[in-house]
C-alpha positions in Angstrom: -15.1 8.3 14.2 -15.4 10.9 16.9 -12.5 13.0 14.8 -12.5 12.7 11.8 -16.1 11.3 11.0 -14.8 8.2 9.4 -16.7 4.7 9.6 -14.4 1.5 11.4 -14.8 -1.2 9.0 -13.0 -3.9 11.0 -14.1 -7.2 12.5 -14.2 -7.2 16.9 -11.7 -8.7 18.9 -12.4 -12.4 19.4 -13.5 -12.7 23.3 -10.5 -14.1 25.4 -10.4 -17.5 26.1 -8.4 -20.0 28.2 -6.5 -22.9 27.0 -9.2 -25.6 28.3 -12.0 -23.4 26.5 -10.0 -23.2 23.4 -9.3 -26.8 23.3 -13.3 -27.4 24.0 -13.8 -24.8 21.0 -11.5 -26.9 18.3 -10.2 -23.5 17.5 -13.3 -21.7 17.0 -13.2 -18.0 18.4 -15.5 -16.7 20.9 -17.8 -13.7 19.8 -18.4 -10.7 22.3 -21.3 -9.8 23.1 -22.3 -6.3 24.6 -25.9 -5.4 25.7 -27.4 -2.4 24.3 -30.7 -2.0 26.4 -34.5 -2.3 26.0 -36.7 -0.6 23.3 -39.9 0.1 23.5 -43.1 0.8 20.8 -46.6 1.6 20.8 -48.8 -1.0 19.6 -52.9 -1.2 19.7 -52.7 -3.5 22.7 -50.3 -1.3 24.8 -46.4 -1.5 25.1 -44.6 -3.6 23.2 -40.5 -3.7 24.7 -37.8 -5.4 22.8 -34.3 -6.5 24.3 -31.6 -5.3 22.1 -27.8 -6.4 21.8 -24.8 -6.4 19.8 -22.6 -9.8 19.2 -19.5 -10.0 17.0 -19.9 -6.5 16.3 -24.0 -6.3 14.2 -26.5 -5.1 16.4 -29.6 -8.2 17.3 -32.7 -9.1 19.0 -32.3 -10.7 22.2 -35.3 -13.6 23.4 -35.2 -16.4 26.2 -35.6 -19.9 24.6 -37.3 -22.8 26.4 -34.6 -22.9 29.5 -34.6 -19.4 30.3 -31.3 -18.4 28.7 -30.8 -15.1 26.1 -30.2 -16.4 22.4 -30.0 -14.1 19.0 -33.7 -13.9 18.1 -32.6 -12.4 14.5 -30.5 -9.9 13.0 -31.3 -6.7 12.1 -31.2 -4.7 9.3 -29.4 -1.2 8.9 -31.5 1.6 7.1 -30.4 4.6 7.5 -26.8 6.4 9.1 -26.5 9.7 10.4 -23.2 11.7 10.9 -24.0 15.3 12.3 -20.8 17.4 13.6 -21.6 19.4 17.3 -20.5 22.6 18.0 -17.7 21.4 19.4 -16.2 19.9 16.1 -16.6 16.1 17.1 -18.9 13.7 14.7 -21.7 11.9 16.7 -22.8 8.8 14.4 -26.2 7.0 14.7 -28.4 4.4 12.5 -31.4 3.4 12.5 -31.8 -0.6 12.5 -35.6 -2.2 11.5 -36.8 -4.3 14.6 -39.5 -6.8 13.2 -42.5 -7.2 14.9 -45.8 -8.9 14.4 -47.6 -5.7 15.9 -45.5 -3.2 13.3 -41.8 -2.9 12.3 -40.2 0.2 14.0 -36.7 2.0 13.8 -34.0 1.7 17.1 -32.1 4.5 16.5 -28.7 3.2 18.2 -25.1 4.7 18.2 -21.5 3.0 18.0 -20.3 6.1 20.5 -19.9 5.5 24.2 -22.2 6.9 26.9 -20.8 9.9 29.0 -20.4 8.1 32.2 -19.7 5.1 31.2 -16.4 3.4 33.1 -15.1 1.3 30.6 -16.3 2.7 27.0 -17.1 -0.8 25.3 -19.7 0.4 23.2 -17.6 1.6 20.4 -15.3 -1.9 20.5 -18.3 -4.0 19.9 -20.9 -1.9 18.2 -20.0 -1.6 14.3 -22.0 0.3 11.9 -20.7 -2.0 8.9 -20.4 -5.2 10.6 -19.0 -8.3 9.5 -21.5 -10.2 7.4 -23.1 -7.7 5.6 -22.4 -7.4 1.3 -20.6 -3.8 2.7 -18.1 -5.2 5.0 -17.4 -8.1 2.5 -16.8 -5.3 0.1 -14.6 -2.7 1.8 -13.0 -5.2 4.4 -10.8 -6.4 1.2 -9.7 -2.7 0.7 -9.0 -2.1 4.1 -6.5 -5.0 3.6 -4.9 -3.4 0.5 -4.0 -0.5 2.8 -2.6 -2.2 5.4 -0.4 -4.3 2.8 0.6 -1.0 1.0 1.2 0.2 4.8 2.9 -2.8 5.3 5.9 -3.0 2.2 6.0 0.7 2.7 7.4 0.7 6.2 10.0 -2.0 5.0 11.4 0.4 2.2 12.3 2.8 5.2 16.0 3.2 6.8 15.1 0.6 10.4 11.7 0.3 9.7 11.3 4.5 10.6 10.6 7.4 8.6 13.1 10.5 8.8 13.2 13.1 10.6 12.8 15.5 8.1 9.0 16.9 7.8 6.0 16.3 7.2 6.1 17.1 3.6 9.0 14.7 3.2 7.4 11.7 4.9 4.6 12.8 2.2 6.6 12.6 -1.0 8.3 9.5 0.2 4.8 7.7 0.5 3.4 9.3 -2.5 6.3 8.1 -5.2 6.0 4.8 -3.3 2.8 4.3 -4.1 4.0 5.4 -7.9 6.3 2.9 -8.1 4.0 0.0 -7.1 1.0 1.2 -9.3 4.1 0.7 -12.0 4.6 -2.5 -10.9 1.5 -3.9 -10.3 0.9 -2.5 -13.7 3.9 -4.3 -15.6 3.0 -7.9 -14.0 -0.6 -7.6 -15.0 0.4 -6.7 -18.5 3.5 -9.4 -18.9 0.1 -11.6 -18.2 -2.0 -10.7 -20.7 -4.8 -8.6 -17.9 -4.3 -5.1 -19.3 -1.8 -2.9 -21.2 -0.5 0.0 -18.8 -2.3 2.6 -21.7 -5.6 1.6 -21.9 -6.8 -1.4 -19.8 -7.7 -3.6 -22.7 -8.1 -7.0 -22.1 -5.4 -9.5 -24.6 -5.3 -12.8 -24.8 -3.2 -14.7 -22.1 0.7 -15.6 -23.1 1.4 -19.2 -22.9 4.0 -20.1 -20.1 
């Protein structure tokens, strides 16, 4: 992000676990939760402060129920995602998620970046712009697994699993007539089925088996 100003669309790291809590769980993972801080608005009857947090990655409202412990009050909604680029050449991302409240709606403007100063940097582990969920992530998670299949066959078409040493440019064309020759592929089985002729993607009936 920081880079190359490109959103992570990828679901966080299930929490670790040992065996007697996995066994208590019947397999279920364990969500991480991070805590982001308090927010405070102006209302007509003074201050209004609202605990913030993110779990499994999507940023929420924190509330005490009846006992005293936290519990997800709601889940808030994304409007709006800024990218500038500092002097320096870095991308600094922020968005602006809609906290309900009965005295007015307001914007926390919250980012995915860790804090200078902070020891262990677990912000941007557990803090997701796109998080899983959401019609986006549902969307673009599936292509994010394309690539990593396409990664995937690629690497096993190489001599031990490694590219050669022979450029940049080479390791370039390699990848590029690879992904030629599956597009031909994928093209040939979808027309032997009937899905689309390589020319113009029209849709013909389906052969018989």
């Amino acid at each position: 992000m920081t880079r190359h100003g490109l959103v992570v669309v990828n679901k966080v790291a299930a929490a670790p676990l040992s065996d007697e809590e996995k066994t208590q769980r019947g397999g279920l993972k364990a969500v991480k939760s991070y805590p982001l801080g308090q927010w405070e608005h102006d209302t007509d009857d003074g201050a209004c402060t609202h605990t913030l947090a993110a779990v499994d990655g999507a940023v929420v409202e924190i509330t005490l129920d009846d006992t005293g412990d936290p519990v997800v009050a709601q889940r808030l909604v994304r409007r709006q995602v800024k990218r500038p680029r500092r002097s320096n050449g870095n991308y600094h991302f922020s968005a602006a998620f809609v906290v309900p409240c009965f005295r007015g709606d307001f914007d926390a403007w919250i980012t995915p970046h860790g804090e200078s100063g902070d020891p262990d940097a677990r912000r941007a582990e557990n803090v997701r712009l796109i998080a899983e969920g959401e019609e986006d992530f549902a969307r673009l998670y599936g292509i994010r697994n394309d690539s990593e299949a396409f990664n995937s066959a690629f690497k096993r078409s190489l001599l031990v699993n490694r590219a050669m040493s022979l450029g940049w440019r080479r390791q370039l064309l390699d990848a590029l007539c690879f992904a030629l020759l599956s597009n031909a592929v994928v093209a040939h089985r979808a027309a032997q089925v009937g899905v689309i002729t390589p020319a113009g993607g029209r849709r013909r009936p389906l052969r018989s088996a």
